[in-house]
Phi, psi and omega in degrees: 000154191271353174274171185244305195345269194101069184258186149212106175324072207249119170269103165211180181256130200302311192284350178222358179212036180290315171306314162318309163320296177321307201293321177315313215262299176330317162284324164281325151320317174299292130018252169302297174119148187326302199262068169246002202216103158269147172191201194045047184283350159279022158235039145279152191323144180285167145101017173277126197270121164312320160275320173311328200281290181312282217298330178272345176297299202283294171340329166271359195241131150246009193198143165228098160315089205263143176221132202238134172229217221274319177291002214270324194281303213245031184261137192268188164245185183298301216276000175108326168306127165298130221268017180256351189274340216254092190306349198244340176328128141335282152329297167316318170284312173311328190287302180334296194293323183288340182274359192243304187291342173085025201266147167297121179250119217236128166292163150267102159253126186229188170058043178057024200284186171235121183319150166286144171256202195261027137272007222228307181264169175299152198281000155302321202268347203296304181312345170298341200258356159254013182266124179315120170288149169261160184224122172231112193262142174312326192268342168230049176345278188313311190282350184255050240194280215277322181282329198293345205248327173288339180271340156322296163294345155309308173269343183279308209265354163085340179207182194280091190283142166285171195276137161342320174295325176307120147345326190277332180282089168267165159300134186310099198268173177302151165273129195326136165245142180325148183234154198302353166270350182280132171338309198308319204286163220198121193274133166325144195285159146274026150269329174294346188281311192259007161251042135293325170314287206324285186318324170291306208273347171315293170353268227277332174286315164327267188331315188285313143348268166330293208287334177307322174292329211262348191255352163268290206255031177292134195280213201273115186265160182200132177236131181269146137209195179054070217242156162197166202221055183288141145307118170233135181047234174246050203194141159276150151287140160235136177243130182207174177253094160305080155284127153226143170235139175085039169262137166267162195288138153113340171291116140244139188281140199269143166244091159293121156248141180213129198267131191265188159217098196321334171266331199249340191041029189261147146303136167304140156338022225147155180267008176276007171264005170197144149209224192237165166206161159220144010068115184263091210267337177077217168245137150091323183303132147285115181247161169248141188236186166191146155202178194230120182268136182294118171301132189298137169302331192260136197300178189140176177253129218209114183234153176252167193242091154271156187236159172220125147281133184282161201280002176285121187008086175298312154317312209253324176287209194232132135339138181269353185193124186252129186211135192237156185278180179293172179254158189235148162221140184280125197018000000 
């Protein structure tokens, strides 16, 4: 591919497999690094053309991670139509454009699903039904993660990657620079002597700039409090409090949750242990939210996490606020 970037593109459907996604697109952040990973192409900005937007994304990518469960086939629209039938379907273009751009398209499988064959889908899609599927099961989460990531590196880098567990497998580092016993090094000119004052006072005239332009044109803010983690039955509540200023009403802020373990400060296990909420927060507005988590089986001390995004490429930014619950404890 003519790109360098090295993303990865992960294509799902919000209403039946955004956890899994979420957990996928997390684990690679940690991994790769944020802006190694795009996904949420449905919150993109209103008046942005939908196909330009997917073709620049995937024009960064080298890879797409389509990920499909038991509804990925049969999922309809309000009117009953199957939504793979719907040439403008969200999914159906990203794969179509990746599969068309010659981008490595890797199937997902999660929720026990099973590949489609190639009558089942649109005749864009067909090629999606030869590609060897990948499988990620709730009970061995971590470890098909780790295999998902290693084979990620394969394709990206082009050669035979060790596995995540391997020692050898680090993050990419800088390349070494030479020391001061090395031959090579070479004492700076005195014309490089006297325009270092200058490149420093350039630096800095910049630097007061940037910040001046970032104290005028600071976006839109969003704050968690009152965040709390009660029992009911056999599920917790989570409750929590939304502040934001400078949303027009009908933008909504994405809200993630995820469930820890207080002693190990690791994620719970499984994607039923994290998912999404959302908040039409308006301008100016407080919302209040709930949403509700399964208790973990194995007894422990237990916290939920949450992060909020603004509804502009949700994926892809930073949280506008990171807030954690009270610790709970399980049997």
């Amino acid at each position: 591919m003519a790109s360098d970037s090295e993303r990865v593109f992960i294509s799902y459907r919000r209403d039946e497999s955004a956890g899994y996604a979420g957990w996928i697109a997390d684990s690679f952040e940690e991994y790769f690094g944020e802006d190694k990973v795009f996904r949420d192409i449905d919150s993109l900005e209103p008046g942005l053309d939908f196909s330009e937007a997917i073709e620049r994304a995937l024009e960064s990518s080298e890879v797409l991670l389509a990920v499909i469960g038991k509804h990925w086939l049969t999922a309809t629209d309000a009117a009953g139509q199957r939504r793979l039938e719907n040439p403008d379907d969200f999914v159906r273009v990203e794969i179509a454009t990746a599969l068309k751009r010659n981008i490595r398209v890797i199937p997902v499988l999660v929720q026990g699903a099973s590949m489609p064959s190639a009558d089942e889908v649109p005749e864009d899609l067909a090629p999606l039904t030869r590609r060897n599927a990948f499988e990620l099961h709730d009970t061995s989460w971590r470890d098909d993660i780790r295999r998902l990531i290693t084979v990620i590196e394969r394709v990206i880098k082009g050669t035979s990657a060790a596995t995540p567990d391997d020692p050898e497998v680090k993050r990419p580092s800088k390349k070494q620079t030479a020391t001061p016993d090395d031959s090579e090094v070479k004492r700076p000119s005195k014309k490089l002597i006297w325009l270092a004052p200058v490149g420093i006072l350039m630096l800095v005239v910049i630097a007061t700039l940037y910040g001046l332009y970032q104290m005028i044109n600071s976006g839109p803010d969003g704050t968690f409090s009152h965040v709390t983690f009660d029992p009911s039955g056999a599920e917790f509540n989570v409750n929590y409090q939304v502040t934001t200023e400078g949303y027009r009403a009908g933008e909504k802020c994405e809200v993630r949750w995820t469930v820890y373990d207080d002693k190990t400060r690791e994620k719970f296990p499984g994607p039923k242990f994290q998912g999404q909420a959302y908040v039409d927060p308006g301008r100016y507005w407080t919302k209040y939210g709930t949403f509700k988590v399964p208790f973990p089986e194995e007894p422990g001390d237990y916290y939920v996490k949450l992060k909020l995004f603004p509804p502009d490429k949700s994926g892809e930014s930073k949280p506008l606020d990171v807030e954690k619950s009270e610790t709970k404890q399980i049997g």
